[in-house]
C-alpha positions in Angstrom: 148.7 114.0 110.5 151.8 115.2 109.1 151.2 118.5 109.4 149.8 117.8 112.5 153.4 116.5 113.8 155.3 119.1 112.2 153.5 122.2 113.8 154.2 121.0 116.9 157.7 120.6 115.8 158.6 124.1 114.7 156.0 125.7 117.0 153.0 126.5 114.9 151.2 126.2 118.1 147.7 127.6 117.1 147.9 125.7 113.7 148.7 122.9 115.9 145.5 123.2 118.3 143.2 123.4 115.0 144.7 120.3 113.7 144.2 119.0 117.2 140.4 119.8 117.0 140.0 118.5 114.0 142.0 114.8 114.4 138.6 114.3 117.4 135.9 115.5 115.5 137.4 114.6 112.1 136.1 111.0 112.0 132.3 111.9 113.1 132.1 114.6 110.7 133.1 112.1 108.0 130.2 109.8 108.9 128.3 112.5 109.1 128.9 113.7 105.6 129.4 110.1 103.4 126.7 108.4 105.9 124.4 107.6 102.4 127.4 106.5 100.9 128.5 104.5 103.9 125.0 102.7 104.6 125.0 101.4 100.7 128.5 100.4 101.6 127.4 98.5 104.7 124.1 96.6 102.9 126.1 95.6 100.3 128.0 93.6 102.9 125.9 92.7 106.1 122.4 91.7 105.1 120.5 93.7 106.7 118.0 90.9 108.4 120.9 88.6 109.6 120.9 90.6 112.7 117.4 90.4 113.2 116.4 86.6 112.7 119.1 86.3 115.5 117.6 88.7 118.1 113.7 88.2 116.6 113.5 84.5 115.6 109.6 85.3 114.3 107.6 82.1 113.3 106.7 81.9 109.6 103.1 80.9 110.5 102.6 84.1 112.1 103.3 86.6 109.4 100.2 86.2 107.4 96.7 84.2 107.9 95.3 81.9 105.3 92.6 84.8 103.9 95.6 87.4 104.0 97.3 84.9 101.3 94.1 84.5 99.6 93.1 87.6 99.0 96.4 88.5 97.5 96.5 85.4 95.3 92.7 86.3 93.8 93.6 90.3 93.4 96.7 89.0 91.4 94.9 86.7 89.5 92.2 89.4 88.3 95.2 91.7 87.6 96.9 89.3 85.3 93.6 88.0 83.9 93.0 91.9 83.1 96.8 92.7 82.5 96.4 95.3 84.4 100.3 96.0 85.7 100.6 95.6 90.0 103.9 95.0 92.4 103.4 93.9 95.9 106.0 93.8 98.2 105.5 91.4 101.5 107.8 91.8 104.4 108.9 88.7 106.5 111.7 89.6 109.1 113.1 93.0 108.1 110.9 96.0 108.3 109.8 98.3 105.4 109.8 101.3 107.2 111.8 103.3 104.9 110.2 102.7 101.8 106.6 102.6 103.0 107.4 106.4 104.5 108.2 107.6 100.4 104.2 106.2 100.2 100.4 106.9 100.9 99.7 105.3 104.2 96.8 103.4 104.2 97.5 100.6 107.5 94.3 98.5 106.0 93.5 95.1 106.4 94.0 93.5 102.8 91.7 92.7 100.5 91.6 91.5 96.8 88.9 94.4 95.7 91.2 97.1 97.8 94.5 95.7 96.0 92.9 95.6 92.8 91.4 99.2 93.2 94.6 100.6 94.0 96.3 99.2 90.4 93.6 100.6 88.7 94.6 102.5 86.0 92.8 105.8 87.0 93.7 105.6 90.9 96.8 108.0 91.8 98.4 105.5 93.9 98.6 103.1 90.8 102.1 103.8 89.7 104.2 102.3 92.7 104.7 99.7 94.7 102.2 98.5 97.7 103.9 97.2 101.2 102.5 94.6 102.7 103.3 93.3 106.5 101.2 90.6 108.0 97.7 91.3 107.6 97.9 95.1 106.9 98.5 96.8 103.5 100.9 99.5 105.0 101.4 102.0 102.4 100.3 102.0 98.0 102.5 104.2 95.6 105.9 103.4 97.4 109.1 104.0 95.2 111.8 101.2 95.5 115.1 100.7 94.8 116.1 99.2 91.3 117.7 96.5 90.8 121.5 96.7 88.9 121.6 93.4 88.2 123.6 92.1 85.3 121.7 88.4 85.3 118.1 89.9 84.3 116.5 89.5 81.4 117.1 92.7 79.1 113.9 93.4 78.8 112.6 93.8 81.5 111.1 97.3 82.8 111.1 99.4 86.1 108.7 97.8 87.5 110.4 94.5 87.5 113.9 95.5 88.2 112.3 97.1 91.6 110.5 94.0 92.7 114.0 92.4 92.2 115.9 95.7 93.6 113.8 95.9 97.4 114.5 91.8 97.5 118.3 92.3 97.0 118.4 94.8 100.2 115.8 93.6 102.1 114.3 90.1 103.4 111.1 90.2 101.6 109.0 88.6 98.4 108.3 90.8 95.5 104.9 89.8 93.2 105.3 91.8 90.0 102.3 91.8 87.0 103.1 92.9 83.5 101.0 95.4 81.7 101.9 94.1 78.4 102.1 90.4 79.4 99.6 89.4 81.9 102.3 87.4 83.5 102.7 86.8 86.9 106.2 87.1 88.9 107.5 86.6 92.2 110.8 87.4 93.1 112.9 86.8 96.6 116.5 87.4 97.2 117.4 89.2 94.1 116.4 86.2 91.9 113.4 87.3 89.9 111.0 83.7 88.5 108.0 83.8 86.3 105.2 81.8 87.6 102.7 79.5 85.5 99.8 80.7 86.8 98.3 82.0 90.0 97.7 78.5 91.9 101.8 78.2 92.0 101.8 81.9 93.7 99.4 80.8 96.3 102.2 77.3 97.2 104.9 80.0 97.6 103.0 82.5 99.5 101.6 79.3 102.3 105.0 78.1 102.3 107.3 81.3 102.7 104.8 82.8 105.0 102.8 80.2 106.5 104.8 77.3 106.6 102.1 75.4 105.0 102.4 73.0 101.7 100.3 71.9 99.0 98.1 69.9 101.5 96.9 73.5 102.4 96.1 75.1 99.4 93.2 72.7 98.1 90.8 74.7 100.3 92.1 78.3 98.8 91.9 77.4 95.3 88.2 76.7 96.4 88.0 79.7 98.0 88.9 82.0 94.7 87.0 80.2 92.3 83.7 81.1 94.7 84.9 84.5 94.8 86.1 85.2 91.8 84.4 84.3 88.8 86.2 85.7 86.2 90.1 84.2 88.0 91.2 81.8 84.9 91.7 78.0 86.9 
C-alpha cells in the first residue's frame, strides 16, 4: 500500500495501475490460495453444526429406528467378542459428506452381518472407517481426520485417535473396537470413553439418537440374544 501511494506520488503511473489491480483482486486470490488453511482456521473456531441445529432443528427420534441401533449394537458385539478391530462413525446434525466421498459408496440399509462383513479381515474395505446416517451405511473404508489431542491415552492407535479426530470437527458419535483388546469405545465431542460392555452402547445409541432411556432397551437386549448366539450377555 505504500508503494501503492508513492507511485502515484512521483508518477509511476503504470506501476501504479498494477498495484491498483492487485489491491481488488488481492484479497480473493488470497482465499483462494490459503482457503485449506483458512477452513482449519474457521472449524477450529465456529463448530461447524451450530449453524445448522439453528436453521435445521432435526428431532433426535428421527435419526435412527430401533433395529438401525440394534443391528449396530449386535455387529459390535460380535466384533469385540471376536476382537476383530471396527470404527463406525454415526452422523446426527452435520453431514459427512466430505469424508464419506474419500470412501466406497455403498448407500445400504444397515445390518449387523453387512457391518461385520465389511471389518472382516480379508474384505478391502476393512481398514477405514464406515459412515453411517440414519438408516443407511453411506460409505466403508473412509479415512478421517486424527485426533491431536494432548488428553488421550498414549497408547492409543490410529484408529482411535480418528474416532476421536471426526468427533472434534464434526457433530457425530464415533464407536471404535480394538484389535488387540476386544474393547468397545464410543467417543462424542472429542472425548473418547471405554464402555463395559455392549448393553451400555445400546443406552447411548437410544438416547443420543432416539431419545429413548433404559425403559427402551429391555426389548433390544432380547432382540440380540435371539439373534446372536455367540454376543457375550
Amino acid at each position: 500500500m505504500f508503494v501503492y501511494w508513492l507511485s502515484a506520488k512521483v508518477g509511476f503511473y503504470t506501476l501504479h495501475w498494477v498495484l491498483e489491480k492487485v489491491m481488488y483482486l488481492g484479497p480473493a486470490a488470497l482465499v483462494i490460495l490459503f482457503f485449506p488453511e483458512l477452513r482449519t482456521a474457521v472449524e477450529g473456531f465456529v463448530p461447524q453444526t451450530s449453524l445448522l441445529q439453528r436453521l435445521v432443528p432435526l428431532k433426535i427420534d428421527e435419526r435412527a429406528e430401533a433395529r438401525t441401533v440394534e443391528e449396530i449394537v449386535a455387529a459390535v458385539a460380535e466384533l469385540a467378542s471376536d476382537s476383530v478391530g471396527a470404527l463406525i462413525v454415526i452422523e446426527k446434525v452435520a453431514p459427512l459428506e466430505e469424508c464419506a466421498a474419500n470412501g466406497v459408496q455403498l448407500h445400504a440399509t444397515v445390518s449387523a452381518p453387512l457391518l461385520e462383513s465389511i471389518f472382516f479381515e480379508n474384505n478391502p474395505l476393512h481398514d477405514g472407517a464406515v459412515i453411517v446416517r440414519g438408516d443407511l451405511i453411506l460409505a466403508a473404508a473412509c479415512r478421517l481426520p486424527l485426533s491431536a489431542s494432548k488428553t488421550l491415552d498414549p497408547h492409543v492407535h490410529m484408529r482411535h485417535r480418528a474416532a476421536v479426530g471426526i468427533t472434534e470437527a464434526f457433530d457425530c458419535i464415533s464407536i471404535v473396537v480394538s484389535e488387540e483388546r476386544g474393547t468397545i469405545s464410543i467417543a462424542s465431542d472429542g472425548v473418547l470413553r471405554r464402555l463395559s460392555s455392549h448393553t451400555e452402547l445400546r443406552t447411548i445409541l437410544n438416547r443420543e439418537l432416539r431419545n429413548i432411556e433404559e425403559e427402551g432397551t429391555n426389548a433390544g437386549k432380547n432382540n440380540v440374544r435371539r439373534r446372536r448366539s455367540k454376543v457375550p450377555e
